[in-house]
C-alpha positions as CSV (number, residue, x, y, z in Angstrom):
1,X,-30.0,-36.0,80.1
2,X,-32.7,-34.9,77.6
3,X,-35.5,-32.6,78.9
4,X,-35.3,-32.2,82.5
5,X,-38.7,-33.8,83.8
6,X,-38.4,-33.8,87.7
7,X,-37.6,-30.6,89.8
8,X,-34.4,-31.2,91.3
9,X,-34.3,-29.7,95.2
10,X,-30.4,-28.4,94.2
11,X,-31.1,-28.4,90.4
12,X,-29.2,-30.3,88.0
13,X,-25.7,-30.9,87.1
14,X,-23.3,-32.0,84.5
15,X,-19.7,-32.2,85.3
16,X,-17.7,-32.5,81.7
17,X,-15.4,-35.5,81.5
18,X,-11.8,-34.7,79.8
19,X,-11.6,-37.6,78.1
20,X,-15.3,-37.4,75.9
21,X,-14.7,-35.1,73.1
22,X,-16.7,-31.7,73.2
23,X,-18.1,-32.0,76.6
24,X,-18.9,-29.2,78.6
25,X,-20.2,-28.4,82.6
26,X,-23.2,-26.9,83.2
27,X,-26.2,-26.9,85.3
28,X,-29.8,-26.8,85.0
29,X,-31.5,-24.4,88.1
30,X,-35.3,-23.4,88.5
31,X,-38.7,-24.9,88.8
32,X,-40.8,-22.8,86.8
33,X,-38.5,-20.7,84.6
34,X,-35.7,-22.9,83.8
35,X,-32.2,-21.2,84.0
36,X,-29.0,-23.2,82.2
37,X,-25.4,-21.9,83.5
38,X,-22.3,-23.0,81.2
39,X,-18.8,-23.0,82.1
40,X,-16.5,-22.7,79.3
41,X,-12.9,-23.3,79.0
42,X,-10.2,-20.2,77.4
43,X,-10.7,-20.6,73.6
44,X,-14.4,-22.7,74.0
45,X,-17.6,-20.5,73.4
46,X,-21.2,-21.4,72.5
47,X,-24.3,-20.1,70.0
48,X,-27.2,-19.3,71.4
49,X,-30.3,-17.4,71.2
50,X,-30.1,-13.7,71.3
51,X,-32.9,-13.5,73.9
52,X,-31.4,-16.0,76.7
53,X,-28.7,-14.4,77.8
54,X,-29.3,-13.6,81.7
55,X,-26.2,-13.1,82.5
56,X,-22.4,-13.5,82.2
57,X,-18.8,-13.2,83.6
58,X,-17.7,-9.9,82.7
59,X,-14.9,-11.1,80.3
60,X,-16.5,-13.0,78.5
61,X,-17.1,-11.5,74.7
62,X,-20.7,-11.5,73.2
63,X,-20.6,-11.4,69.1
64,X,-23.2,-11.5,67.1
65,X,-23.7,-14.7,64.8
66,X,-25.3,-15.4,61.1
67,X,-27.9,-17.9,60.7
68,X,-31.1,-18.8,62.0
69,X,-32.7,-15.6,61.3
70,X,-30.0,-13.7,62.3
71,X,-31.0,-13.7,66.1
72,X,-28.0,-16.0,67.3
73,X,-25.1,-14.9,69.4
74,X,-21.7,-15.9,70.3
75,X,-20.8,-16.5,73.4
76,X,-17.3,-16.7,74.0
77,X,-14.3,-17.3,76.5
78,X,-11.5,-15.2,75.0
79,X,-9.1,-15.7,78.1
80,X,-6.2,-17.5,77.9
81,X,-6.5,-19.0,81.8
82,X,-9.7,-20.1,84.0
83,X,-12.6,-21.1,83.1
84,X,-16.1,-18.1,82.5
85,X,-19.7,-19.0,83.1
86,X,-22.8,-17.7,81.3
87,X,-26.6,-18.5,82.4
88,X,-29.0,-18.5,79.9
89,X,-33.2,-18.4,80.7
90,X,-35.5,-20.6,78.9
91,X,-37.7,-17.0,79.0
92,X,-40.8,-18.7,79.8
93,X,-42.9,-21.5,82.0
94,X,-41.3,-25.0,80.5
95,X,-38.5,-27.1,80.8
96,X,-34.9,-26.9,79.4
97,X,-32.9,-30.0,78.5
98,X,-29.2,-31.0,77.4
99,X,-28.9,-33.4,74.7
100,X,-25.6,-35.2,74.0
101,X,-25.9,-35.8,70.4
102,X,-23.9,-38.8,70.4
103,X,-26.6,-40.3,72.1
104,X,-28.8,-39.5,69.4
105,X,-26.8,-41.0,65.9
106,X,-25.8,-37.5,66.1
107,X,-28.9,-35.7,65.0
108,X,-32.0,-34.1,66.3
109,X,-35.0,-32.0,64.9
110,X,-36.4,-29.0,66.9
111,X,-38.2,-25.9,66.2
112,X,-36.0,-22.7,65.8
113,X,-37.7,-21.0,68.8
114,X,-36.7,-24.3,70.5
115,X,-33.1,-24.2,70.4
116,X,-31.6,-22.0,72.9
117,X,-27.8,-22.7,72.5
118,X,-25.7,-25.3,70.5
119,X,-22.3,-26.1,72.0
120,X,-18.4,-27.3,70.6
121,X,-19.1,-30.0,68.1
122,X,-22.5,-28.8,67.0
123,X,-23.9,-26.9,63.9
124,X,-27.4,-25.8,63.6
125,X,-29.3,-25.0,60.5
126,X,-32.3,-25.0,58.6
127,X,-34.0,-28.3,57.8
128,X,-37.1,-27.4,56.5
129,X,-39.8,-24.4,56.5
130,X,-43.6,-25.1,56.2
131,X,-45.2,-22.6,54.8
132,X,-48.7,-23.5,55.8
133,X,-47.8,-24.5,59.2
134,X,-45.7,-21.7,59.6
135,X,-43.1,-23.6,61.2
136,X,-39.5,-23.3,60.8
137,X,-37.6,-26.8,61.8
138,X,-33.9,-26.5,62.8
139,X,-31.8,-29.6,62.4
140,X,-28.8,-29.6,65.0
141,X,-25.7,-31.9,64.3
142,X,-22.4,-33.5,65.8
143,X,-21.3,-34.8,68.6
144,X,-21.7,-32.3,71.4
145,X,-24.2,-30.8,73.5
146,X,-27.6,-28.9,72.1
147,X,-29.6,-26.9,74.8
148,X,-33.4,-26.9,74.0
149,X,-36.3,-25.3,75.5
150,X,-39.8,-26.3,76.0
151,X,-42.9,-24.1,76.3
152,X,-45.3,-26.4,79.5
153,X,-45.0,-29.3,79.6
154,X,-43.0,-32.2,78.0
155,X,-44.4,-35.8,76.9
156,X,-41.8,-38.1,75.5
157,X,-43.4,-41.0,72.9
158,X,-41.2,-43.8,71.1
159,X,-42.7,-44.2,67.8
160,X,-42.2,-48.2,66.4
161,X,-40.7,-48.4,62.6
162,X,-44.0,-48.5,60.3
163,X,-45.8,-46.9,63.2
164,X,-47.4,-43.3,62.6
165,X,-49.3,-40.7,64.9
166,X,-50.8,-37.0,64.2
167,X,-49.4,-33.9,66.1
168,X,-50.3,-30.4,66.6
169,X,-47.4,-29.1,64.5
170,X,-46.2,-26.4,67.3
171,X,-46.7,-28.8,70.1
172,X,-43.3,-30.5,68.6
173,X,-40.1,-29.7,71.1
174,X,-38.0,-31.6,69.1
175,X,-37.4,-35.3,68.0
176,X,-35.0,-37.7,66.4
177,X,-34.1,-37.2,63.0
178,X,-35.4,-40.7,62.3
179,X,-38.6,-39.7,62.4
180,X,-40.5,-38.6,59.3
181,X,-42.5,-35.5,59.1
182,X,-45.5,-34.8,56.8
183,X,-47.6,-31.8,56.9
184,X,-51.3,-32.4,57.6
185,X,-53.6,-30.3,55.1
186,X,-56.8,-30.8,57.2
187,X,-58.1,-32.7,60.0
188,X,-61.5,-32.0,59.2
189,X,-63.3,-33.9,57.1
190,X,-66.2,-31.6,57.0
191,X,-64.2,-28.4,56.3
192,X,-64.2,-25.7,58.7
193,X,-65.9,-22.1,58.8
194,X,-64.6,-18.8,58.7
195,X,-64.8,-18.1,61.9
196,X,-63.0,-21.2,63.1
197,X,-59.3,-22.2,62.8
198,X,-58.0,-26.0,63.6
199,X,-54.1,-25.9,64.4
200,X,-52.1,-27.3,62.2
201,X,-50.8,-30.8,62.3
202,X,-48.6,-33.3,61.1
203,X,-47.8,-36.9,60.6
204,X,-44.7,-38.8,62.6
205,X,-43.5,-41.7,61.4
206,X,-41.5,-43.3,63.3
207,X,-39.6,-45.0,64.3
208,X,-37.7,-42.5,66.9
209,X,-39.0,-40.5,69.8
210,X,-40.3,-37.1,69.4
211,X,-41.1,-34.9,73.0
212,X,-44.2,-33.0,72.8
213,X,-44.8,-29.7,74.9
214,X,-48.1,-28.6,76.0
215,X,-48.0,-25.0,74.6
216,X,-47.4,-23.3,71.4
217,X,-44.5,-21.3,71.3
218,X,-45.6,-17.8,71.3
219,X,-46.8,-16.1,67.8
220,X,-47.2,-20.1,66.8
221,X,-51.2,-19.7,65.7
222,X,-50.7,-17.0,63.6
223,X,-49.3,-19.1,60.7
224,X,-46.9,-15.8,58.5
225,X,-45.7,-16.1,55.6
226,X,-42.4,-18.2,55.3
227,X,-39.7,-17.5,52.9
228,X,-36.1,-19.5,52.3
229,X,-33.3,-17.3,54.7
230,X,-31.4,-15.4,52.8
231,X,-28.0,-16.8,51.7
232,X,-24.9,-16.1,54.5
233,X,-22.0,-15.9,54.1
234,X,-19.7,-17.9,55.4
235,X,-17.4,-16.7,58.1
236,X,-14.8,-18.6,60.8
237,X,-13.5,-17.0,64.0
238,X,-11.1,-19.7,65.2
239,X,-9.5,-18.9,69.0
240,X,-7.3,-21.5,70.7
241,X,-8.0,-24.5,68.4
242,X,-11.8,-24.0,68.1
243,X,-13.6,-23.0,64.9
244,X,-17.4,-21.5,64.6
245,X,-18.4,-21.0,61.0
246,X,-22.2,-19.7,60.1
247,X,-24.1,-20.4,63.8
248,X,-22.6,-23.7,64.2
249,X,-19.4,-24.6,66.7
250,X,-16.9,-27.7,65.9
């Protein structure tokens, strides 16, 4: 599926097929605030971000999670029969999108403030934190679905092996984990004054795709201070066959 480009007059939906290993159903609703809504089997849950949630079946159980700055949640299906639904919001103007990882060698690269929910067969962690930048990439992994979020717009470009471009840093909404990432120090070769600020950017090198949004997440320009997250301890929960340990789900 990827991001979801075209308004859809009845939205979008995915109906999970039994026989492809951590699928799930779901649907994609909205044409300016994008809404997701997950159905989850007894014993099958999801991670997401703490400030999604829009709603939920009242059975379902809401824990929260480690990782990822600590703002993660999971969202789980406790029942032993029927299947619960929860609809998360993408919280602001942009697009939401549904990545099957298998499609993807099984890997993609997204801001934190990007990822709104990882699903059975997924982990999420920290890939790297640019200090400068002040950018905090998340590396999602496995074979299931990831649920990202864009802020405007989304442009999609395939970048050719050898081939390189330069991005604003927080236009990124994610991209293949093929792609090489280099912070850029300065654009301008002439320096710039104190009362000006250029954005950060950085150097792609593909090849891979990478899908650029039109606005900064929130907070983005004001480039704080990064440190390393503290260290978490590791913790499983395990309900009908299905294990989550430190903000990811296998």
């Amino acid at each position: 599926m990827g991001f979801l480009f075209e308004a859809i007059e009845n939205g979008y939906v995915h109906n999970r097929a039994d026989h492809v290993a951590h699928d799930l159903s779901f649907a994609v609703q909205g044409r300016v605030v994008p809404c997701l809504e997950v159905e989850l089997k007894p014993g099958e849950g999801i991670i997401c971000a703490a400030d999604t949630i829009l709603r939920h079946d009242s059975n379902i159980s809401i824990k929260a999670w480690p990782g990822l700055n600590g703002d993660r949640l999971l969202v789980l299906n406790g029942e032993t029969k029927g299947e619960l639904s929860v609809t998360l919001s993408t919280g602001f103007v942009g697009y939401a999108g549904g990545f099957m990882l298998g499609e993807y060698q099984g890997r993609l690269l997204c801001p934190v403030s990007a990822l709104m929910a990882n699903g059975p067969g997924v982990s999420a962690g920290f890939y790297a934190k640019f200090r400068k930048q002040g950018l905090d990439m998340v590396i999602v992994e496995g074979q299931g679905w990831a649920f990202l979020r864009s802020s405007g717009d989304v442009i999609e470009y395939r970048i050719l092996a050898g081939q390189s471009m330069q991005v604003r840093a927080h236009s990124i909404a994610a991209m293949t984990a093929t792609i090489d990432f280099d912070p850029v120090d300065d654009i301008c070769s002439g320096g710039v004054s104190a009362s000006r600020k250029t954005p950060a950017f950085a150097r792609l090198t593909g090849p891979g795709v990478v899908w650029l949004q039109s606005m900064a997440f929130e907070g983005s320009d004001r480039l704080p201070e990064i440190t390393r997250p503290k260290p978490q301890n590791i913790s499983e929960i395990a309900t009908g066959g299905v294990a989550f340990v430190n903000g990811s789900s296998a």
